[in-house]
BALOBA-1460 file (C-alpha; in Angstrom, 3 decimals):
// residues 275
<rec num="1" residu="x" x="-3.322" y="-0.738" z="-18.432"/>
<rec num="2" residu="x" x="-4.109" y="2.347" z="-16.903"/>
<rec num="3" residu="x" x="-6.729" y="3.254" z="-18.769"/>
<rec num="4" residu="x" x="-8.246" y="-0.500" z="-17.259"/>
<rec num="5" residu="x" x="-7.968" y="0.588" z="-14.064"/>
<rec num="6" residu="x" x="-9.618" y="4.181" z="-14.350"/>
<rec num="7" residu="x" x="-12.148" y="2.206" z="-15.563"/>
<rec num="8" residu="x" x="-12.231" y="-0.242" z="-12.764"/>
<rec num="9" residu="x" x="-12.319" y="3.088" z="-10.427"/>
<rec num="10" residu="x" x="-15.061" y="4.645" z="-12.146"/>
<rec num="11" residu="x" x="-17.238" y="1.186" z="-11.927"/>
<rec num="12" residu="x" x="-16.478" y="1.517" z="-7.988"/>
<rec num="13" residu="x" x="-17.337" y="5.094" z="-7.882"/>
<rec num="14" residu="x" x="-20.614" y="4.293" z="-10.198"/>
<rec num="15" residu="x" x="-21.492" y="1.154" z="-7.150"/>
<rec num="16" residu="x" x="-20.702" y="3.831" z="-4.378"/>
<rec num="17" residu="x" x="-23.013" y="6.634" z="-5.382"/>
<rec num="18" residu="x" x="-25.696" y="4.739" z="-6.665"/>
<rec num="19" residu="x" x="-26.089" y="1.501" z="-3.958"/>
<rec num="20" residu="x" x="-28.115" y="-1.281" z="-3.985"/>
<rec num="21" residu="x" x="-31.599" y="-0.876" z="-2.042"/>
<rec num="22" residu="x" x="-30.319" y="-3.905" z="0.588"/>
<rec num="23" residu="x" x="-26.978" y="-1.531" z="1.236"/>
<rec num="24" residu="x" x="-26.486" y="-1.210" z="4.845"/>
<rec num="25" residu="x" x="-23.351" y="0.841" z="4.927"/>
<rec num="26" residu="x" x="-23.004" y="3.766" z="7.142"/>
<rec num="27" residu="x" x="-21.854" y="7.272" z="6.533"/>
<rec num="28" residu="x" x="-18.574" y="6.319" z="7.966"/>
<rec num="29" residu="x" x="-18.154" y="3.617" z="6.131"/>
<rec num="30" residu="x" x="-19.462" y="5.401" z="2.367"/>
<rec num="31" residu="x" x="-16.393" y="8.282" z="3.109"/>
<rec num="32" residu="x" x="-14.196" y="5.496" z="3.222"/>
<rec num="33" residu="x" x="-14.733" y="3.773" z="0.159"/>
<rec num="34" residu="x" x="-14.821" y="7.601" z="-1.171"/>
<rec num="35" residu="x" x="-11.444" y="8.224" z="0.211"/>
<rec num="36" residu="x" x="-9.940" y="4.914" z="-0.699"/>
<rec num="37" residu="x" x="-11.320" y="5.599" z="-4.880"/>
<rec num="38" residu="x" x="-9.458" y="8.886" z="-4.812"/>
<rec num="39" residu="x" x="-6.174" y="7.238" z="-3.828"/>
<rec num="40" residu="x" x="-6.656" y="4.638" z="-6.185"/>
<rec num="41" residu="x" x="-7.847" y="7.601" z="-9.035"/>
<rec num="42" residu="x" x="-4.541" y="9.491" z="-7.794"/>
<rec num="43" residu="x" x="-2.317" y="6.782" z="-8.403"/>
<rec num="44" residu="x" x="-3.727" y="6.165" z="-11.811"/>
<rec num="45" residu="x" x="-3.161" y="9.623" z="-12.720"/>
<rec num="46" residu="x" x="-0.062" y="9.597" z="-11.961"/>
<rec num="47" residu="x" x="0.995" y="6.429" z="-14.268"/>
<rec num="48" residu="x" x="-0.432" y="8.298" z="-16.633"/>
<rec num="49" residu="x" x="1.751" y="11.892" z="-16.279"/>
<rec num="50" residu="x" x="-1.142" y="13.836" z="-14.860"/>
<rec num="51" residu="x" x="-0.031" y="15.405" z="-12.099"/>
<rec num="52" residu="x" x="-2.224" y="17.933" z="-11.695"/>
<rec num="53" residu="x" x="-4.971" y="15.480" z="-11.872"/>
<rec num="54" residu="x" x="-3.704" y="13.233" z="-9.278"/>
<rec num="55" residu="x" x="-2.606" y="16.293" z="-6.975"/>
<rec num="56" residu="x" x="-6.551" y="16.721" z="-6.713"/>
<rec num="57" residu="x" x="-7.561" y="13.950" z="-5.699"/>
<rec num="58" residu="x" x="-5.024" y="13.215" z="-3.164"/>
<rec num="59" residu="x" x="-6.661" y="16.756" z="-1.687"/>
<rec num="60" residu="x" x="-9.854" y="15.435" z="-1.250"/>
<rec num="61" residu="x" x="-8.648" y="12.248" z="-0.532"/>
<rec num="62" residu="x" x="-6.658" y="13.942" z="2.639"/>
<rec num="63" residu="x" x="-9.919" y="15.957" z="2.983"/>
<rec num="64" residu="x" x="-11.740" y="13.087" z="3.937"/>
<rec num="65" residu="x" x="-9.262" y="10.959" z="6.101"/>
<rec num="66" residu="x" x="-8.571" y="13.908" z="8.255"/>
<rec num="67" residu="x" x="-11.955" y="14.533" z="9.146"/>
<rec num="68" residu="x" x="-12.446" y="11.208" z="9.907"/>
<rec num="69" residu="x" x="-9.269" y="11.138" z="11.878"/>
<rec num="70" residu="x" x="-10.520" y="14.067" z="14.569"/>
<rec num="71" residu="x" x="-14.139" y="12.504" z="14.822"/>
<rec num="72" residu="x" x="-13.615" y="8.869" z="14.963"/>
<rec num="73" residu="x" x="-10.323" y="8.901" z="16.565"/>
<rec num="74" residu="x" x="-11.504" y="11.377" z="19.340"/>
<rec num="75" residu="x" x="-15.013" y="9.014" z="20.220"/>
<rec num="76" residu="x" x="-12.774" y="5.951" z="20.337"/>
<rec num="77" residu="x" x="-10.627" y="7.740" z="22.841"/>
<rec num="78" residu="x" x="-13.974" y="8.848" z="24.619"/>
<rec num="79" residu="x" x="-15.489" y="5.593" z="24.660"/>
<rec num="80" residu="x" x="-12.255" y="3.543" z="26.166"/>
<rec num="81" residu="x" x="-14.458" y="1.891" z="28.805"/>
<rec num="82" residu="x" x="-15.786" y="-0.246" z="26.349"/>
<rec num="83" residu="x" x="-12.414" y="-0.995" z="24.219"/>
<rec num="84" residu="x" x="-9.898" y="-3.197" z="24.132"/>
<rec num="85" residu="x" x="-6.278" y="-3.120" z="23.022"/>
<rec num="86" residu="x" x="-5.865" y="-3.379" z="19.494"/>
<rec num="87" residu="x" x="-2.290" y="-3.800" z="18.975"/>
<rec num="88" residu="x" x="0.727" y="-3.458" z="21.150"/>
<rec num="89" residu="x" x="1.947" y="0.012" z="20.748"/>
<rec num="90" residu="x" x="0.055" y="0.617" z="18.538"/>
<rec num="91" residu="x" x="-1.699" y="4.701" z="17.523"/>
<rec num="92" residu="x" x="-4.970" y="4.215" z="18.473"/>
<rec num="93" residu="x" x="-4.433" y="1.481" z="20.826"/>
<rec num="94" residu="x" x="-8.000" y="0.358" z="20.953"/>
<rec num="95" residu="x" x="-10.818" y="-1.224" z="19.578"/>
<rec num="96" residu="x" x="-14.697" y="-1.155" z="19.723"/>
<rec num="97" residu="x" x="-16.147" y="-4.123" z="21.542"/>
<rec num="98" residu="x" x="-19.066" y="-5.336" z="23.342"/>
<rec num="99" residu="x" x="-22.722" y="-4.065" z="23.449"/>
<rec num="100" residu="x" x="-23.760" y="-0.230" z="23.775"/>
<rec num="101" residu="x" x="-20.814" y="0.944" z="22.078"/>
<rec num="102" residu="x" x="-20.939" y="4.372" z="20.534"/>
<rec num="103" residu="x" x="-22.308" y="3.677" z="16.752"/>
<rec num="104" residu="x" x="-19.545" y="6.927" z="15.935"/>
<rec num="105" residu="x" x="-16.877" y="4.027" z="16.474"/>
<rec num="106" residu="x" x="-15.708" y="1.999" z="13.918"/>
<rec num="107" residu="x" x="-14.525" y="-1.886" z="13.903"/>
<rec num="108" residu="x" x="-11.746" y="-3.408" z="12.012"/>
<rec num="109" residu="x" x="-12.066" y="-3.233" z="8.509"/>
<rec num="110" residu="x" x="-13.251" y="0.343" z="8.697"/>
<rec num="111" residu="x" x="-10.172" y="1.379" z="11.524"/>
<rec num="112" residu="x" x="-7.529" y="-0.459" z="9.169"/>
<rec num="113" residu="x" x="-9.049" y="1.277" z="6.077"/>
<rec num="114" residu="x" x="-8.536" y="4.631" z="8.527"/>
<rec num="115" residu="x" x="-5.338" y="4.128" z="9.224"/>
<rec num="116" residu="x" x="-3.854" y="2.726" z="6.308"/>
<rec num="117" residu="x" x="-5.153" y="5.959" z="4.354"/>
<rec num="118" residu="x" x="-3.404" y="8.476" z="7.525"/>
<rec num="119" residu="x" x="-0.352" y="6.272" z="7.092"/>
<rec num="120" residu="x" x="0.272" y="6.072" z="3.847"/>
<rec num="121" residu="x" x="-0.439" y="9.966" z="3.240"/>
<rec num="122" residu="x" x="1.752" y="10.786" z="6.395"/>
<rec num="123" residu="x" x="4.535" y="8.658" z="5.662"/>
<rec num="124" residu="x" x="4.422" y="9.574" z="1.634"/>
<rec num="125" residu="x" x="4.232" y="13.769" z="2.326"/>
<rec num="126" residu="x" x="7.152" y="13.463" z="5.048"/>
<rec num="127" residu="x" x="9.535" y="11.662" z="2.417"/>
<rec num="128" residu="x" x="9.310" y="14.260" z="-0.330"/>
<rec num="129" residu="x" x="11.504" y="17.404" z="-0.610"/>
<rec num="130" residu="x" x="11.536" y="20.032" z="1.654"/>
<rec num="131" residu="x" x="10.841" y="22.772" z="-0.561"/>
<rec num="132" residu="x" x="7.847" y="20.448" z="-1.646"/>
<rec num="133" residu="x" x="6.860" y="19.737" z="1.538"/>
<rec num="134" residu="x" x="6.397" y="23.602" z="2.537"/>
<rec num="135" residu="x" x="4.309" y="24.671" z="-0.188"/>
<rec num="136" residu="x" x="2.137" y="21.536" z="0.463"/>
<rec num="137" residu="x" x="1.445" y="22.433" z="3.453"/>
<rec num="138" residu="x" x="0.233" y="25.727" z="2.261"/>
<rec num="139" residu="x" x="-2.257" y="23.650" z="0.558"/>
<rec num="140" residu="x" x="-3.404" y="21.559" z="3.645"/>
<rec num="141" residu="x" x="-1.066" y="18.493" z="3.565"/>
<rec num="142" residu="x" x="0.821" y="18.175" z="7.078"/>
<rec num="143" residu="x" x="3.892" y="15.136" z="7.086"/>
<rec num="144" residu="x" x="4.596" y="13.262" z="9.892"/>
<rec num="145" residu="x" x="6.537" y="10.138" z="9.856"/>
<rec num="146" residu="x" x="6.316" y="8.910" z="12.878"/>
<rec num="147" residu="x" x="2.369" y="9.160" z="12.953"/>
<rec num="148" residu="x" x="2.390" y="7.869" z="9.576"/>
<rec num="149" residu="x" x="4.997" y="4.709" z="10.758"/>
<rec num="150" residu="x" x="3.223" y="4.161" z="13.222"/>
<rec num="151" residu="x" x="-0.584" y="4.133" z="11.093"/>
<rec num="152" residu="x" x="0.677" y="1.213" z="9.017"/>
<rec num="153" residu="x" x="2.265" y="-0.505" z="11.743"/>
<rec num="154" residu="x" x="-1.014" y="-0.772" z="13.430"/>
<rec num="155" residu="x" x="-2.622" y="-1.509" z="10.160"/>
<rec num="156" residu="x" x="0.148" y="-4.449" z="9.472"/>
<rec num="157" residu="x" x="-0.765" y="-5.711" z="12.905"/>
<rec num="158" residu="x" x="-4.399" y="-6.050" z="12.511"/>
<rec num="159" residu="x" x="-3.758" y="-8.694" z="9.509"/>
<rec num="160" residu="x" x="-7.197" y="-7.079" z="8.238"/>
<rec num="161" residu="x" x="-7.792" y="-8.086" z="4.460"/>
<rec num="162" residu="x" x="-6.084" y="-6.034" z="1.475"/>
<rec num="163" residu="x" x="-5.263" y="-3.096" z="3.553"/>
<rec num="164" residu="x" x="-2.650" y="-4.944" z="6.225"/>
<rec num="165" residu="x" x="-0.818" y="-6.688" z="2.952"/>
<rec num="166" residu="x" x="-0.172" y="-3.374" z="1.512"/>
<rec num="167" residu="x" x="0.357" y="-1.552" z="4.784"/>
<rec num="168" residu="x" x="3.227" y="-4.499" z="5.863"/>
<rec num="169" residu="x" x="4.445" y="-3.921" z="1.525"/>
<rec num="170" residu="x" x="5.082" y="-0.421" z="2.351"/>
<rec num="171" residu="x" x="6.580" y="-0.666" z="5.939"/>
<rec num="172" residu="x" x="9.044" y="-3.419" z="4.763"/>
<rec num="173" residu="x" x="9.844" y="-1.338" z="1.683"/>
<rec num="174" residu="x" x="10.696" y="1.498" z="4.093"/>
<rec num="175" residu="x" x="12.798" y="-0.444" z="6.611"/>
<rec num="176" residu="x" x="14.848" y="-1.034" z="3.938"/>
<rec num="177" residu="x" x="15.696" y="2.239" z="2.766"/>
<rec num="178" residu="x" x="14.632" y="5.310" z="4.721"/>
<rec num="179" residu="x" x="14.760" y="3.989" z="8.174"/>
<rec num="180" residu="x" x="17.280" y="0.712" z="7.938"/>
<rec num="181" residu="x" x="15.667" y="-1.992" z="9.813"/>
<rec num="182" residu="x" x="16.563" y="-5.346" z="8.602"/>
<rec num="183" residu="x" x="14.936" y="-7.767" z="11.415"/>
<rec num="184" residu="x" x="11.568" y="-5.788" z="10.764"/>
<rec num="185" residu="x" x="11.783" y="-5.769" z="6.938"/>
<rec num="186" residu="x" x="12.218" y="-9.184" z="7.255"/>
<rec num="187" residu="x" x="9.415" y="-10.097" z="10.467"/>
<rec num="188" residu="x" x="6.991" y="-7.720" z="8.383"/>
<rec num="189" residu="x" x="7.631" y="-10.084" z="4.884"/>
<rec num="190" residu="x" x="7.565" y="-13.693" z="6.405"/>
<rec num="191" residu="x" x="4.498" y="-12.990" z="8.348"/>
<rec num="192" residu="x" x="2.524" y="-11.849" z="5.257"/>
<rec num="193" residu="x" x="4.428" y="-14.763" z="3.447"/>
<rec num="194" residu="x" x="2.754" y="-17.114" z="5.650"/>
<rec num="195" residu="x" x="-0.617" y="-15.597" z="5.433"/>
<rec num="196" residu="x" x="-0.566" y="-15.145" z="1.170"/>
<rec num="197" residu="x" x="2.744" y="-18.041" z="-0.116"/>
<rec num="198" residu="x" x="1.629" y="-16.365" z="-3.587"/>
<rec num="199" residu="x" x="1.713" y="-12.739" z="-3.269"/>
<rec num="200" residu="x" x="3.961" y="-11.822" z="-6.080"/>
<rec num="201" residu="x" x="4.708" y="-8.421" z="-4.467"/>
<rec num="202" residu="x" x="6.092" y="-10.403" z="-0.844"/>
<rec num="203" residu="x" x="8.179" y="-12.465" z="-3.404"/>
<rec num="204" residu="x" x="9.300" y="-9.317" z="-5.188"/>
<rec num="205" residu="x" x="10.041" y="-6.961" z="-1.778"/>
<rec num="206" residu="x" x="11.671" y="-10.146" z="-0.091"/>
<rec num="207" residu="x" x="14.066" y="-10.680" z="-3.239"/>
<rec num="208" residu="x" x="15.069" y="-6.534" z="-3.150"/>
<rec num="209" residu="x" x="15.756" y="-7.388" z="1.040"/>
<rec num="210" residu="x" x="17.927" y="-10.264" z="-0.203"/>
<rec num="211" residu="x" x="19.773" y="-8.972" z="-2.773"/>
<rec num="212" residu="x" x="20.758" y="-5.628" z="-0.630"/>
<rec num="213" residu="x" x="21.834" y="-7.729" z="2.281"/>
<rec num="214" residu="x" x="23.692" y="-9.486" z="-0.426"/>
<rec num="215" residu="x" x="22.207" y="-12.866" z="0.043"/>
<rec num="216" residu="x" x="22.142" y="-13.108" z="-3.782"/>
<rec num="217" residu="x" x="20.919" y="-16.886" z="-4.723"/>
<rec num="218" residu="x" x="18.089" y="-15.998" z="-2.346"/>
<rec num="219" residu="x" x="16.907" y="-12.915" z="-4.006"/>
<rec num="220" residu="x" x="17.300" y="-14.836" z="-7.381"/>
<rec num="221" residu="x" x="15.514" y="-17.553" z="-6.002"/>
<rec num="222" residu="x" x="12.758" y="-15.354" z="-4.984"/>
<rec num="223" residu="x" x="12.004" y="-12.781" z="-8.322"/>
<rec num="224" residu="x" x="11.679" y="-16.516" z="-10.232"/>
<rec num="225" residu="x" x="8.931" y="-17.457" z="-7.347"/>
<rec num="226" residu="x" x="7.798" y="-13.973" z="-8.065"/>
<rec num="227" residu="x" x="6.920" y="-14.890" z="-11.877"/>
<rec num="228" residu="x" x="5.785" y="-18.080" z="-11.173"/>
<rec num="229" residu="x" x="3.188" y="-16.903" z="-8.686"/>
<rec num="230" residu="x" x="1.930" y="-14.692" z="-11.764"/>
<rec num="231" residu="x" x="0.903" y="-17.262" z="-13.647"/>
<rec num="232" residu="x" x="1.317" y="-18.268" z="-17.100"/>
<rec num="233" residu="x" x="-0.988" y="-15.908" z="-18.645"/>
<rec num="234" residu="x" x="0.854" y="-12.784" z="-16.719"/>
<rec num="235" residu="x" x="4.339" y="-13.827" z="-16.092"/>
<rec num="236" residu="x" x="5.527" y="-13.253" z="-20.054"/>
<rec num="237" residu="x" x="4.622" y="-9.598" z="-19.268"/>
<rec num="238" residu="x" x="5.997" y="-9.183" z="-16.221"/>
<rec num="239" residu="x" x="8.093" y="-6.776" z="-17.784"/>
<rec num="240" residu="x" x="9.836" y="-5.160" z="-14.102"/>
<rec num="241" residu="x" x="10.063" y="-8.543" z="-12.737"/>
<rec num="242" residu="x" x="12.100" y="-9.634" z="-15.841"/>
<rec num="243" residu="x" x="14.195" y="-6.798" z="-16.149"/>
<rec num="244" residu="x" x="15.217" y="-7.513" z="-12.357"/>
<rec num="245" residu="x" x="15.748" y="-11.209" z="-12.860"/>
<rec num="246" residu="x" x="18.090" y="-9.954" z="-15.422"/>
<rec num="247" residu="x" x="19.886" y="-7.553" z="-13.358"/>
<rec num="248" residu="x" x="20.332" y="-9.891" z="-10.503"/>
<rec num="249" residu="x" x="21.822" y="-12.381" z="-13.109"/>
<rec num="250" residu="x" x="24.361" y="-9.980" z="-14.319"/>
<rec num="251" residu="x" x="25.335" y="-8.877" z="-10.800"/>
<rec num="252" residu="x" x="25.839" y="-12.616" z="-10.169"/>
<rec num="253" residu="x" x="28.111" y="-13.134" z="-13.559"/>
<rec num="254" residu="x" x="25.632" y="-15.353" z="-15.262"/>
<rec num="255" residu="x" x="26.145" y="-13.383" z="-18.100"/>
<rec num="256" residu="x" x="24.355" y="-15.686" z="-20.944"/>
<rec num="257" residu="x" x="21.182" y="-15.632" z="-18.644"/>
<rec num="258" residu="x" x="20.973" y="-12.030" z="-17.795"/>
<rec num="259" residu="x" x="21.578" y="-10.709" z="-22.004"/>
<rec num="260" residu="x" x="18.787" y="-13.372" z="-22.909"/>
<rec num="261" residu="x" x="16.687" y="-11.941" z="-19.942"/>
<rec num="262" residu="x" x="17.485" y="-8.625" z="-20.532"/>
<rec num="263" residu="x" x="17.000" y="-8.768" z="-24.417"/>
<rec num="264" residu="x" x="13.775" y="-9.969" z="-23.970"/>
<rec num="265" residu="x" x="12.586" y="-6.884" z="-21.992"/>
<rec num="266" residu="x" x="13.826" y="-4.796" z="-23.946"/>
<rec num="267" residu="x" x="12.058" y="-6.305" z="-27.048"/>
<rec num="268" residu="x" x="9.022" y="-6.197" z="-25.162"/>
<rec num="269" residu="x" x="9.013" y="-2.326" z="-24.065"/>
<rec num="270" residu="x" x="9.729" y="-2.026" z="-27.941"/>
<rec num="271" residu="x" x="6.476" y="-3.553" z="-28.730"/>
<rec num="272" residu="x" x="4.688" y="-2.156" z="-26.277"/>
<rec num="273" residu="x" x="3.485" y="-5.228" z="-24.561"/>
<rec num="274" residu="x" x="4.159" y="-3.838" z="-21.384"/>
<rec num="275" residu="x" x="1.414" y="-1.119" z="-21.901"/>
């Protein structure tokens, strides 16, 4: 629920300001996980219908990232002698290596954190209205797709822990909508595949890539692997992934399947076992 997760955040934010004595983390590193709590707080609020709320913290989230971006972005370009490339094409292009690097640099974890946070804000401000777009900017926010693309792309590439799963969720998701890109949406899912067989959200992205290239018995084979990579004890709430199976069934003409799937859901938003 959300009210599980803000308490999850909280616990984080609680472990962040008040470390253990053995902590070793750096200031770079602290703004980070400061950064990366205020998304997470942001899209919480938002679940939950406060806008306002979450408009906040994505402010100080964006506070924090762009900072970050014009110090430690600016003494990795300085320091290229000691850097090697990162990813092919990819924003920064580099990565710190070898003895006497600058200690302002950054390694993996902390650049993919970077750049997943730049991406994601980037690529989210540049798809909303225009109108919306102008009076954020007003308020700080700048959009840029391409920087933003090109953020996750880098982050996707670096296969670095959490970060590069949700950064190659969010590419695919926009290859297959805002910029049409079928081979990608597709590289993007069965690379991740490979790395995590039972992510439920690969299943779930890979079965909306089937079903709009109209490879149907795929997609409906994939939302079931979906569910069954939740698990017993999750997949009976599942109440999205459900409501899909059901959809896919009726666009298919199984029509017994898709009213019992579809029946169930809607029992179960009744009840409010999907809270």
């Amino acid at each position: 629920t959300a009210s599980e997760c803000l308490a999850r955040v909280k616990a984080a934010e609680s472990a962040r300001d008040k470390p253990p004595e053995d902590c070793i983390a750096t200031g770079v590193e602290l703004d980070l996980l400061s950064a990366e709590m205020l998304l997470a707080r942001a899209a919480v609020s938002l679940v939950g219908g406060a806008q306002l709320r979450a408009l906040l913290s994505l402010g100080q989230a964006w506070v924090i990232y762009r900072r970050l971006e014009t110090s430690v972005v600016s003494s990795v370009e300085k320091a290229a002698q000691l850097l090697i490339p990162a990813a092919e094409g990819g924003l920064l292009g580099f990565l710190p290596i070898g003895k006497g690097a600058d200690p302002a640099q950054i390694g993996e974890d902390e650049t993919s954190s970077l750049l997943f946070g730049l991406g994601l804000l980037y690529l989210g401000l540049s798809i909303l209205p225009q109108g919306l777009r102008s009076l954020l900017r007003f308020a700080g926010f700048l959009s840029d797709r391409e920087r933003g693309s090109e953020c996750l792309r880098v982050t996707a590439s670096l296969m670095q822990g959490p970060r590069g799963h949700l950064a190659a969720l969010v590419l695919s998701l926009y290859h297959m909508d805002l910029e049409p890109d079928v081979q990608e949406a597709g590289r993007l899912l069965t690379s991740y595949l490979r790395i995590s067989p039972e992510c439920v959200l690969f299943h779930w992205a890979a079965s909306i890539l089937a079903w709009r290239y109209s490879c149907l018995s795929d997609a409906l084979f994939l939302i079931n692997k979906a569910l069954w990579c939740c698990g017993e004890s999750v997949s009976w709430r599942a109440c999205y992934l459900r409501y899909e199976l059901g959809v896919f069934h009726f666009i298919d003409l199984n029509w017994a399947q898709a009213a019992e799937m579809l029946r169930g859901v809607y029992a179960m938003t009744r009840r409010g076992d999907d809270k």
